[in-house]
Backbone as JSON, one array per atom type, in Angstrom:
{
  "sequence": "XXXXXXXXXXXXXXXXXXXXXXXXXXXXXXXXXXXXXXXXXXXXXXXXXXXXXXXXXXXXXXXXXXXXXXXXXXXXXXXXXXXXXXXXXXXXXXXXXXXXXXXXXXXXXXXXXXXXXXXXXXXXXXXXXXXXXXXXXXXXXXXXXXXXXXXXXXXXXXXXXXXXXXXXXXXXXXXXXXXXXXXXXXXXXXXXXXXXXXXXXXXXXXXXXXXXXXXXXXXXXXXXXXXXXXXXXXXXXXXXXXXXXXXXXX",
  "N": [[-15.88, -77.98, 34.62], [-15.87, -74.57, 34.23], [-15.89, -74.4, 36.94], [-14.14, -75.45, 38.29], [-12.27, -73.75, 37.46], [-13.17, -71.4, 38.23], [-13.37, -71.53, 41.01], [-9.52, -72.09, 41.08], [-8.88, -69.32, 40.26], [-10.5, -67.51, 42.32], [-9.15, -68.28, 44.69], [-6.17, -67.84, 44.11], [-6.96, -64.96, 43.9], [-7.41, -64.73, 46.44], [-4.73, -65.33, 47.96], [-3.31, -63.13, 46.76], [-5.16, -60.37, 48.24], [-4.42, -61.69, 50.7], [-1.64, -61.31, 50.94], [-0.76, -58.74, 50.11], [-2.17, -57.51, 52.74], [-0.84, -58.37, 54.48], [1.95, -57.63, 53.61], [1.22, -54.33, 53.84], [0.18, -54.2, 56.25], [3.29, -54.43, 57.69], [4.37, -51.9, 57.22], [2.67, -50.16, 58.21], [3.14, -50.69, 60.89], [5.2, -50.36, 62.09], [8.13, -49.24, 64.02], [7.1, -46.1, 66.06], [8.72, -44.83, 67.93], [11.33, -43.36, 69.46], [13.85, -44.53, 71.31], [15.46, -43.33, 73.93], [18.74, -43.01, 75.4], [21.81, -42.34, 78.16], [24.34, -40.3, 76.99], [23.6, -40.39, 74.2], [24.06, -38.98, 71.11], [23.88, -35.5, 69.51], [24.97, -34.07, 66.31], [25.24, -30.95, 65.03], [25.97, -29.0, 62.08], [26.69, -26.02, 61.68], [25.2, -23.65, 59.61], [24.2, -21.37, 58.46], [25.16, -17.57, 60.23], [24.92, -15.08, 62.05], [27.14, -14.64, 63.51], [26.84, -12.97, 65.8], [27.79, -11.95, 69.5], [26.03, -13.96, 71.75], [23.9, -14.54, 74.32], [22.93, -16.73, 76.28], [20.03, -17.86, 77.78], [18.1, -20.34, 79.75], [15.19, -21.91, 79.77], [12.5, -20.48, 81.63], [10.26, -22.11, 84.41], [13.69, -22.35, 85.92], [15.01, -20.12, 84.34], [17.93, -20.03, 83.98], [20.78, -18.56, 83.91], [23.32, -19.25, 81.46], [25.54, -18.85, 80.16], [28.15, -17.12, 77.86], [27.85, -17.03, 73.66], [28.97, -18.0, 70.47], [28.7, -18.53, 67.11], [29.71, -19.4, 64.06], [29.68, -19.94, 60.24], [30.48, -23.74, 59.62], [31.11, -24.44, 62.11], [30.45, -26.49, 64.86], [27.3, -27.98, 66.7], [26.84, -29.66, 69.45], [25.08, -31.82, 70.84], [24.58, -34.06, 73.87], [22.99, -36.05, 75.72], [22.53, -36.31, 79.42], [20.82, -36.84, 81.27], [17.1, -38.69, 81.06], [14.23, -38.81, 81.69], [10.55, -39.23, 81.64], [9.46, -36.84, 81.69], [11.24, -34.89, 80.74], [14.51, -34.18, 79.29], [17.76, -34.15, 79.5], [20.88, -32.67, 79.21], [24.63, -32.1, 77.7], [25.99, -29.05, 76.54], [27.56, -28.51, 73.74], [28.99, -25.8, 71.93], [30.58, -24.58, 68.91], [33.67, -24.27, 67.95], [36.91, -26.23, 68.59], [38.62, -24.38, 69.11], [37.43, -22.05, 70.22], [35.47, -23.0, 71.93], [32.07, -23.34, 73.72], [30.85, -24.38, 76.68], [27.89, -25.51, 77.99], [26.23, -27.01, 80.94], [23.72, -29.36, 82.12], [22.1, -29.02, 80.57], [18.66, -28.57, 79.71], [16.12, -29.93, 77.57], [13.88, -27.99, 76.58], [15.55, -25.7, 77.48], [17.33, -25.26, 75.35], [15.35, -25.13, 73.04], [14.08, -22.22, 74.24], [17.19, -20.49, 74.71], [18.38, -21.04, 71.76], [16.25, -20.31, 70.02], [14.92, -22.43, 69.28], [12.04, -23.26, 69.07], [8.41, -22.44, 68.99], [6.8, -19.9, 71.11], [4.14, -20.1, 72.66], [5.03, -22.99, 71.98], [7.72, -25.21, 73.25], [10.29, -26.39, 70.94], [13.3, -27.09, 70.67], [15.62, -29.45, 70.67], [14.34, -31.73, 70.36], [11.07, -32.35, 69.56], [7.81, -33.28, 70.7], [6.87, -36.0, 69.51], [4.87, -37.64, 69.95], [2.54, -36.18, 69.89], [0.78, -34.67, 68.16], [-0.7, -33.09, 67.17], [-1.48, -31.73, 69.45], [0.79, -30.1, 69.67], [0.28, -28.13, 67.26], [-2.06, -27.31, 68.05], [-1.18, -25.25, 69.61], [0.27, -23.38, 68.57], [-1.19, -22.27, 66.92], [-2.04, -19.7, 66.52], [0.4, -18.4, 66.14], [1.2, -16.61, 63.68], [1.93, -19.41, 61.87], [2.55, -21.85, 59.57], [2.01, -25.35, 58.91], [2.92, -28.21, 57.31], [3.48, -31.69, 56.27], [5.93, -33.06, 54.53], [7.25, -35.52, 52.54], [10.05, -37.55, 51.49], [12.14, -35.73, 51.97], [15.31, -34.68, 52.08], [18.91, -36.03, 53.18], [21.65, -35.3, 54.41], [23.42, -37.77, 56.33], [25.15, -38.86, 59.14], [27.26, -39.87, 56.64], [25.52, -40.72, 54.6], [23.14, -40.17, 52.42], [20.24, -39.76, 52.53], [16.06, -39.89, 52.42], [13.84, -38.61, 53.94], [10.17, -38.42, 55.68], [8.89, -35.3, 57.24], [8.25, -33.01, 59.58], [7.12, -29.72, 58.97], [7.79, -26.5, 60.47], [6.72, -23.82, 59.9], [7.36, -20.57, 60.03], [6.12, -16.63, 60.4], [7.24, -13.69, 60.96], [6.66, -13.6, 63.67], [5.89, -11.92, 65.97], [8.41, -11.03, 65.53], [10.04, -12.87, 65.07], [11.18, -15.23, 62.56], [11.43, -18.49, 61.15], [11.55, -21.68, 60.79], [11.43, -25.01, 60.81], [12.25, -28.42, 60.99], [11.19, -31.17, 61.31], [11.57, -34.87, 62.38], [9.17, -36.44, 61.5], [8.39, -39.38, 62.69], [10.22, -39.44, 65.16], [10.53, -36.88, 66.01], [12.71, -35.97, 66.14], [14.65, -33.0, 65.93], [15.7, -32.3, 62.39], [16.74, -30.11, 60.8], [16.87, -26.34, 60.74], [16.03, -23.25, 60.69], [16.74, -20.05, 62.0], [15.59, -16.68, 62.83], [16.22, -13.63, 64.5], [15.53, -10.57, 65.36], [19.03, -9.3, 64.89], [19.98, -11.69, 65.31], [20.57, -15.11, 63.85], [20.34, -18.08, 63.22], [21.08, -21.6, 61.84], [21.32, -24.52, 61.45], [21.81, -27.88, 60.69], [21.11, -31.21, 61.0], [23.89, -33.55, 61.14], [25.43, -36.2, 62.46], [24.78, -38.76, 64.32], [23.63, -41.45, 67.1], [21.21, -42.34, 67.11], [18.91, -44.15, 66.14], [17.31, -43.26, 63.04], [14.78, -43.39, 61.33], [15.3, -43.79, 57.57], [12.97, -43.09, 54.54], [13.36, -45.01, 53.0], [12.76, -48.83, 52.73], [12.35, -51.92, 53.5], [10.55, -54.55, 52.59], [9.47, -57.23, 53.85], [7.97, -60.91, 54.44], [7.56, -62.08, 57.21], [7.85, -65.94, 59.07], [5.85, -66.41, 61.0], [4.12, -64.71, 59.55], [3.23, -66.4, 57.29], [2.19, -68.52, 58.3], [-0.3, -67.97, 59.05], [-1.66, -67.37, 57.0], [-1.64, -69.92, 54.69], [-3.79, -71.71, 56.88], [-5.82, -69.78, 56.0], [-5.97, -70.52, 53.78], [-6.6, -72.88, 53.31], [-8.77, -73.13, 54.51], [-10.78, -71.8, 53.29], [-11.06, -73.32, 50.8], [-11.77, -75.69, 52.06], [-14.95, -74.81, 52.45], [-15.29, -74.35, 50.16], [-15.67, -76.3, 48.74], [-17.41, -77.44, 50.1], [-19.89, -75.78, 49.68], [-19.69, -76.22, 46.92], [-20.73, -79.04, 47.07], [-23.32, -79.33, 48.53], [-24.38, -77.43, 46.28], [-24.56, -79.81, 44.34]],
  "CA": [[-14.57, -77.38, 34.35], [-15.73, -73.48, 34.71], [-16.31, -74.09, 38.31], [-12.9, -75.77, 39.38], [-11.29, -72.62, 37.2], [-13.57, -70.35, 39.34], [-12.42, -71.85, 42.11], [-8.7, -71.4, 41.45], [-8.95, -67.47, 40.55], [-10.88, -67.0, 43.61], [-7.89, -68.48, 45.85], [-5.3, -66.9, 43.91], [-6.94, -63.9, 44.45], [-7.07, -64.31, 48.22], [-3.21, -65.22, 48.12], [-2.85, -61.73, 47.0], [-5.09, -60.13, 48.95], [-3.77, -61.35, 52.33], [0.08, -61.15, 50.77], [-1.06, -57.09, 49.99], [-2.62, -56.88, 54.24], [0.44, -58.58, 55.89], [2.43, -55.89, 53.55], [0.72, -52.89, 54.18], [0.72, -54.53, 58.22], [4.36, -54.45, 57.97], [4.6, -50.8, 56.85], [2.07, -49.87, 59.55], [3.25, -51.0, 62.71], [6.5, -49.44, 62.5], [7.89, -48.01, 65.47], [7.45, -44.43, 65.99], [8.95, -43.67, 68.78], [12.59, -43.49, 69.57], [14.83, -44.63, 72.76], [16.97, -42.18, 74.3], [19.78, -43.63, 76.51], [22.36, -41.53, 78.61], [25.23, -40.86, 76.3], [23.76, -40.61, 73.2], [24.85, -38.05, 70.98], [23.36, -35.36, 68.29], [25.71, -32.71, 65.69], [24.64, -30.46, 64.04], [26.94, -28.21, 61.57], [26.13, -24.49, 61.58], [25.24, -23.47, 57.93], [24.53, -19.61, 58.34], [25.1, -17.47, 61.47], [24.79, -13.5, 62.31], [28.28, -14.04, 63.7], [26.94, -11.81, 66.96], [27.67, -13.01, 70.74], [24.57, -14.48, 72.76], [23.81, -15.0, 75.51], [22.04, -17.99, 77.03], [19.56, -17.98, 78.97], [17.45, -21.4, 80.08], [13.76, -21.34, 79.83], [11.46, -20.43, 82.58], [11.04, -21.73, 84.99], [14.21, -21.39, 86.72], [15.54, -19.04, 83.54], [19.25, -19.79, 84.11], [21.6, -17.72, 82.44], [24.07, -20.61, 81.37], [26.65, -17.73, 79.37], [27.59, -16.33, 76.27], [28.26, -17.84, 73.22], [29.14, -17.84, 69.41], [29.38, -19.9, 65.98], [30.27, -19.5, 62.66], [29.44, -21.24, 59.62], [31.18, -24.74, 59.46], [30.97, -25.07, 63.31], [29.65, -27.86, 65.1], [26.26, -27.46, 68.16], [26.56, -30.85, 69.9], [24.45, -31.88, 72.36], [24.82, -34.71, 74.67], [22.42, -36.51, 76.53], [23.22, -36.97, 80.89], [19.48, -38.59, 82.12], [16.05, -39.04, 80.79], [12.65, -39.37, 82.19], [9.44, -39.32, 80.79], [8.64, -35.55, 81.19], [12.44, -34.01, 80.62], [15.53, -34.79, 78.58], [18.87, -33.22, 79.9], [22.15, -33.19, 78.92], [25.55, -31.05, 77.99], [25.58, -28.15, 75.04], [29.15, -27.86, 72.88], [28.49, -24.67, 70.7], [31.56, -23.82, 68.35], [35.14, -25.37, 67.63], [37.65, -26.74, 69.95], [39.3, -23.37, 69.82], [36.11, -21.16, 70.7], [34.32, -23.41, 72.28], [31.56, -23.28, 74.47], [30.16, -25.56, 77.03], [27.33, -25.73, 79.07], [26.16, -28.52, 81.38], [22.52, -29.71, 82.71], [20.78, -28.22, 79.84], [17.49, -28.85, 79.38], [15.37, -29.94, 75.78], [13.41, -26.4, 76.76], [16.55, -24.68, 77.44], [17.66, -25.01, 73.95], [14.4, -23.69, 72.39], [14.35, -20.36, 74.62], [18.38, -20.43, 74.06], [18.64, -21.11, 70.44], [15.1, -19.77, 69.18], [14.42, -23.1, 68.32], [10.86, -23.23, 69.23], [7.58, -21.07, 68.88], [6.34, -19.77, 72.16], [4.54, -20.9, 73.96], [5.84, -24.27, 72.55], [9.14, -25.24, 73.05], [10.46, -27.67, 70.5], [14.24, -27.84, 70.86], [16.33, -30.79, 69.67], [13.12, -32.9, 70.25], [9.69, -32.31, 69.53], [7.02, -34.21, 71.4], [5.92, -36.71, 67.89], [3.3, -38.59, 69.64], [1.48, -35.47, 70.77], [1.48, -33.24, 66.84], [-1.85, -32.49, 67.43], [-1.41, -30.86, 70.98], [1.43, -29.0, 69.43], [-0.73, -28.1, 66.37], [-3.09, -26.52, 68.85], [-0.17, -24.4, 70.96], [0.84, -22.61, 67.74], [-2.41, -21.7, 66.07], [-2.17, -17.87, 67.06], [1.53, -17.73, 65.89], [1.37, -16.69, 62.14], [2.89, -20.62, 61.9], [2.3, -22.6, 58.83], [2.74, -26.89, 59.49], [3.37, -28.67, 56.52], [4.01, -32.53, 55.76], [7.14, -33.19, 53.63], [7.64, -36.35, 51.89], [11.22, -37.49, 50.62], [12.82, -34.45, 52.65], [16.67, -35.49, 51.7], [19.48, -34.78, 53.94], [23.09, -36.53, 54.8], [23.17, -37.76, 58.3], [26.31, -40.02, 59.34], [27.95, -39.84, 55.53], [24.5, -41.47, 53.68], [22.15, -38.99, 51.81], [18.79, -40.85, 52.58], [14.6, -39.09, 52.74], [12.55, -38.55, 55.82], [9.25, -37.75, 56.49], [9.44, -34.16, 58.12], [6.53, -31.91, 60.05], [7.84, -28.21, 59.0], [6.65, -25.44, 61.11], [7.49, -22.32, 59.25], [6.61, -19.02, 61.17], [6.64, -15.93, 59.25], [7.11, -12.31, 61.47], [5.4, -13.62, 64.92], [6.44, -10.84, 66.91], [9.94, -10.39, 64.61], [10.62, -14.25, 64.63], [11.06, -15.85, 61.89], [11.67, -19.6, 61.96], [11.37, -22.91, 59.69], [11.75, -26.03, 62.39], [12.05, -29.83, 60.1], [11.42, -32.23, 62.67], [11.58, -36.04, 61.51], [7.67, -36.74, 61.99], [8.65, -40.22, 63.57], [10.88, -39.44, 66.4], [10.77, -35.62, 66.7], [14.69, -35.38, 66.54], [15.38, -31.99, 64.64], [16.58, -32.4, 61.37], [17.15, -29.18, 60.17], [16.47, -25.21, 61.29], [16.88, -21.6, 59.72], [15.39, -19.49, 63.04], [16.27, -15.54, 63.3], [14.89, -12.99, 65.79], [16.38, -9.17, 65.48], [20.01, -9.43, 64.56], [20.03, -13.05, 65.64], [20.31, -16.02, 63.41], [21.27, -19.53, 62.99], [20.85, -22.18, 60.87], [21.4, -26.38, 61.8], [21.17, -29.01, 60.25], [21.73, -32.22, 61.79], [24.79, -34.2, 60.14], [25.93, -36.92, 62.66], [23.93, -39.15, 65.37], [24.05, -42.7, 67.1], [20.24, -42.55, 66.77], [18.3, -45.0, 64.69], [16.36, -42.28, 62.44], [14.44, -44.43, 60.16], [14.19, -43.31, 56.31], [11.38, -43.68, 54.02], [13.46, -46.46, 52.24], [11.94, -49.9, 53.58], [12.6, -53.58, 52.72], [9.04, -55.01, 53.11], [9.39, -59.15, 53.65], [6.96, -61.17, 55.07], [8.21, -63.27, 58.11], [7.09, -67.28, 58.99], [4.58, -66.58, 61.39], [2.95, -64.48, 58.64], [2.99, -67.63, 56.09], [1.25, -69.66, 59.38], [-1.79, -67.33, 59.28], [-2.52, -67.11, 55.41], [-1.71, -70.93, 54.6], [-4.25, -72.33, 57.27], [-7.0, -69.28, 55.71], [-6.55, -70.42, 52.37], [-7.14, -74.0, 53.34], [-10.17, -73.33, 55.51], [-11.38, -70.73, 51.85], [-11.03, -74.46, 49.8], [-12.88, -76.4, 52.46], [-15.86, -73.92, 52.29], [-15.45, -73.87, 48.83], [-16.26, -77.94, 48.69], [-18.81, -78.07, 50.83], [-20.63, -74.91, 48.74], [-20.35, -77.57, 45.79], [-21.61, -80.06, 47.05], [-24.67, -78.77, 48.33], [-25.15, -77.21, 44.45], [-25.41, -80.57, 43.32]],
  "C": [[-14.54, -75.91, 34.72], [-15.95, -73.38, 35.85], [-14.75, -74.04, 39.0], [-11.89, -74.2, 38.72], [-11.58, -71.51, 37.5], [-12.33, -70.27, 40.43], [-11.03, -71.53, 42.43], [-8.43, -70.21, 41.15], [-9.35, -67.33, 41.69], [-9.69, -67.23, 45.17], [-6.7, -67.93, 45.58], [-5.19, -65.62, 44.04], [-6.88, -63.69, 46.14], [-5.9, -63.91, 48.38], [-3.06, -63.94, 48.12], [-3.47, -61.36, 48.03], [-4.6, -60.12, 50.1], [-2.5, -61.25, 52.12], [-0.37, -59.07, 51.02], [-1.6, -56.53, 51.34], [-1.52, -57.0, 54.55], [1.6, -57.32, 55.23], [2.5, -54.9, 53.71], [0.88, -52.9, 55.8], [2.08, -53.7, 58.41], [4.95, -53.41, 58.23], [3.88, -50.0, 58.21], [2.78, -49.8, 60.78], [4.69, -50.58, 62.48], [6.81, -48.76, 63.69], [7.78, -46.49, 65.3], [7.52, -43.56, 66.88], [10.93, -44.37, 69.34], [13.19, -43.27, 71.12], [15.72, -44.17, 73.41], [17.54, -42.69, 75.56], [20.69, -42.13, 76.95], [23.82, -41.8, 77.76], [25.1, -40.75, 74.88], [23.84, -39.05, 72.81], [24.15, -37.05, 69.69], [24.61, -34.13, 68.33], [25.55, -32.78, 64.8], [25.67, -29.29, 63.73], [26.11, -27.0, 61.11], [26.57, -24.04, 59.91], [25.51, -21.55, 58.12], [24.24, -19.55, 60.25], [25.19, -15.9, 61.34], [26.35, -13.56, 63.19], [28.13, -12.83, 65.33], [27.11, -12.85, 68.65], [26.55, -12.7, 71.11], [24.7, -14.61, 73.92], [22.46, -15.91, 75.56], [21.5, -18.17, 78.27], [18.24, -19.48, 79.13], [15.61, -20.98, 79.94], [12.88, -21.19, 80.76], [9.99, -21.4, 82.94], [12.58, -22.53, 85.15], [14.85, -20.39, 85.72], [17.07, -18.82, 83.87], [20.37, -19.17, 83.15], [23.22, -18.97, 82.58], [25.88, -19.91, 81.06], [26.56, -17.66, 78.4], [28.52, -17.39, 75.4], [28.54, -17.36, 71.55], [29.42, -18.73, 68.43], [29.27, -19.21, 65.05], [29.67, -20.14, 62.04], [30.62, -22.28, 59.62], [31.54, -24.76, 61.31], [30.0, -25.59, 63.54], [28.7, -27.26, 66.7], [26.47, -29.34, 68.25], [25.88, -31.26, 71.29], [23.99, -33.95, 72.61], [24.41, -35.54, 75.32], [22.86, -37.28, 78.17], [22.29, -37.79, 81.69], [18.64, -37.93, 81.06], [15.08, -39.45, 81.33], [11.53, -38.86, 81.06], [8.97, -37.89, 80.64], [10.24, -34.7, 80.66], [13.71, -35.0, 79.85], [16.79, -33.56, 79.11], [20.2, -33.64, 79.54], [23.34, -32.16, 78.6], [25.78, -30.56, 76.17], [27.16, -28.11, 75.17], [28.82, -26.45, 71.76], [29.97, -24.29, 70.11], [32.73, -25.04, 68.09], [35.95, -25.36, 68.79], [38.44, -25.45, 70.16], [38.38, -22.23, 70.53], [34.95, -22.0, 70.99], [33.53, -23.16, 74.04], [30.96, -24.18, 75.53], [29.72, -25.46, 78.37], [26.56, -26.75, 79.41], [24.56, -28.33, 81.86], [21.64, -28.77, 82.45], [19.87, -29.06, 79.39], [16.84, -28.69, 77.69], [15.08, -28.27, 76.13], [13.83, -25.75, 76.59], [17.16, -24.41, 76.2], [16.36, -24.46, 73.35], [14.71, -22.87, 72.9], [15.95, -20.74, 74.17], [18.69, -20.58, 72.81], [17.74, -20.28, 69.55], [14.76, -20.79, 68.46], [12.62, -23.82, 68.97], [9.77, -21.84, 68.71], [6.79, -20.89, 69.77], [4.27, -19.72, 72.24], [5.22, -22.56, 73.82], [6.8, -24.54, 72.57], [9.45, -26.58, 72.2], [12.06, -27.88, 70.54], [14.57, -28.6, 69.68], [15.15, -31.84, 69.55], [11.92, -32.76, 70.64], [8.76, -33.66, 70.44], [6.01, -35.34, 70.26], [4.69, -37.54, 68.45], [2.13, -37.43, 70.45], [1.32, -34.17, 69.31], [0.36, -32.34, 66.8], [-1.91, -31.31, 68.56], [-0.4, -29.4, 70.34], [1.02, -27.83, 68.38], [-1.05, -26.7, 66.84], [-2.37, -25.21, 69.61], [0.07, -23.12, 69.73], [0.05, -21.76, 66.51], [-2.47, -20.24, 65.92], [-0.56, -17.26, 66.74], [2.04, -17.53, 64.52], [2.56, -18.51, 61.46], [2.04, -21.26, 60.69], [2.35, -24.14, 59.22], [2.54, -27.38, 58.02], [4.24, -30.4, 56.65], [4.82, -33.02, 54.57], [7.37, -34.44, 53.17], [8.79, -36.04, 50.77], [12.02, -35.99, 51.17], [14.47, -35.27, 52.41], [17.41, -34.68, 52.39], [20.35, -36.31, 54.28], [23.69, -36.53, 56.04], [23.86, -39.28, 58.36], [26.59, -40.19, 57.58], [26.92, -40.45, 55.03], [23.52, -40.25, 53.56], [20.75, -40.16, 51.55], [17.33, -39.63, 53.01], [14.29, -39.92, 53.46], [11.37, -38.44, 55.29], [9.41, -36.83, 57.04], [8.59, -33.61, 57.96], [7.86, -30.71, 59.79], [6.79, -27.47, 59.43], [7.7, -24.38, 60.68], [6.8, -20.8, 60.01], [7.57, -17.96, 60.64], [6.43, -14.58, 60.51], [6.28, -12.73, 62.96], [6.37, -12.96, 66.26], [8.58, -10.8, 67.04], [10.49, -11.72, 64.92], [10.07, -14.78, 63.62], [11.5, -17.59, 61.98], [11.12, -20.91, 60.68], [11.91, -24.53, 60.35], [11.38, -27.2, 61.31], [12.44, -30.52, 61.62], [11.28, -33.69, 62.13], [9.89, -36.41, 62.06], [7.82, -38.13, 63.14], [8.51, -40.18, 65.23], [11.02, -38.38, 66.87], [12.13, -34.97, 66.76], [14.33, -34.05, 65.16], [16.06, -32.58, 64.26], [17.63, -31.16, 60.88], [16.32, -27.66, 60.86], [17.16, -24.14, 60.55], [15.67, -20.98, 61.54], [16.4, -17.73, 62.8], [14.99, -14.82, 64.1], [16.07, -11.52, 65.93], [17.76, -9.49, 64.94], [20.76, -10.71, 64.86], [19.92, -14.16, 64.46], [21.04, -16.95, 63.23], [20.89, -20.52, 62.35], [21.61, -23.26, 60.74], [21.04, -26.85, 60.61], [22.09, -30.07, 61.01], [22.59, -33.36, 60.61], [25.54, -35.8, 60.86], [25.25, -37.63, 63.88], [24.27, -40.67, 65.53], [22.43, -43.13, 67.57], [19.79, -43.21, 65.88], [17.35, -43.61, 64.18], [15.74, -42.75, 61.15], [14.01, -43.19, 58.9], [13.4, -44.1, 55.42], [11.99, -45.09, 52.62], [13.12, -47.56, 53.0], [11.99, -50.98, 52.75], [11.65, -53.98, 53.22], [9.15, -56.69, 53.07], [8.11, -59.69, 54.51], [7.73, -62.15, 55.84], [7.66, -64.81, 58.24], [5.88, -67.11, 59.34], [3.55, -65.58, 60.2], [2.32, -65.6, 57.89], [2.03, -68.29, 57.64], [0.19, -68.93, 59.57], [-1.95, -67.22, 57.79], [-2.45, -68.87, 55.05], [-3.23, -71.73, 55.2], [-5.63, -71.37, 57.01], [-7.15, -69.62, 54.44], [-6.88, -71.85, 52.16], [-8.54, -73.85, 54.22], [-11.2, -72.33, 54.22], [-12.25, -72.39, 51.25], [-11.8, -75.49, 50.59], [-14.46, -75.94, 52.36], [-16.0, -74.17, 51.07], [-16.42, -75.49, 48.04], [-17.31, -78.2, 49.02], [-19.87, -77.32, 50.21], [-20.52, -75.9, 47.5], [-21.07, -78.2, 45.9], [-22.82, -80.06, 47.62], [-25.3, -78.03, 47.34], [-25.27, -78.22, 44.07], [-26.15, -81.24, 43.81]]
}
């Protein structure tokens, strides 16, 4: 009798165990990297602003001066996407409201760091960080009084739902009179959020509206069929083992 009630603890505990792998699987293999089509769309509503005109200039090389520009708080930065390849992302900058607005065309990810100050030189991070390289970037920014920081539960209301991220913050305190605080979604790299100033310069994003999937850290964990068709045929091949170990004890 204490053998066969071995026996079923020891298989009930498998059940869990492999229910508790294909779970943790599920959570794992997540994608973490995001598909950028031509067309798609990010805005972001200007919180604080120095109120001074800019000028825009592209990042080197070719360092195009694009023109000048201005926002307010409660104006909108929208940017655009026109192509995509694997080393560049380009597309068209809205800065301001439909009555002061601005708009320049076949700007470059780059061109928005140098133009906005949303990077820390030498790296440029822009509207979109490079997430499967954090290390490389890590390494670029070591020498720029830059803090990095992992954020769990970072909360923030993006398309009318108040849902937590994941978010790499690179905070940079005085590195040659920039200051700077860059929330990037660890995932996908899309800026979330930005406070950057630099001399009488400052601005201050957050991203409020996108037709980006931006996964948050809420997660419905199920287990699909083909999971059940790999634990079923291990917990019958456990119970054959388990027989044949009997019957060579008696």
């Amino acid at each position: 009798m204490q053998s066969k009630k071995t026996n079923k603890i020891s298989i009930s505990s498998l059940c869990v165990i492999f229910l508790c792998m294909f779970t943790i699987f599920s959570l794992t293999t997540a994608s973490s990297n995001i598909g950028l089509e031509i067309g798609d769309l990010l805005t972001y509503e200007v919180l604080e602003s120095s109120g001074t005109e800019n000028v825009f200039y592209g990042n080197w090389p070719p360092g195009t001066y694009f023109g000048n520009w201005s926002v307010v708080p409660n104006d909108q930065i929208r940017y655009s996407m026109t192509s995509i390849t694997e080393t560049e992302i380009n597309g068209t900058l809205f800065l301001g409201n439909t009555m002061t607005n601005s708009t320049f065309y076949n700007v470059r990810n780059v061109d928005l760091a140098f133009g906005l100050t949303i990077g820390i030189y030498p790296w440029n991070g822009g509207f979109f960080a490079n997430s499967s390289d954090w290390e490389n970037i890590e390494s670029q920014v070591q020498q720029t009084n830059t803090t990095i920081d992992e954020i769990s539960n970072f909360e923030q209301n993006i398309n009318g739902e108040n849902k937590s991220y994941e978010v790499t913050l690179f905070q940079t305190s005085d590195y040659n009179g920039q200051f700077s605080a860059l929330y990037y979604h660890s995932s996908t790299g899309v800026l979330l959020k930005a406070h950057t100033s630099y001399g009488l310069y400052e601005l201050s994003i957050e991203l409020i509206s996108t037709n980006l999937e931006i996964e948050s850290q809420t997660k419905t964990v199920f287990m699909d069929i083909s999971s059940l068709l790999v634990i079923f045929p291990l917990i019958s091949l456990f119970r054959i083992m388990k027989k044949r170990s009997d019957k060579r004890k008696r």
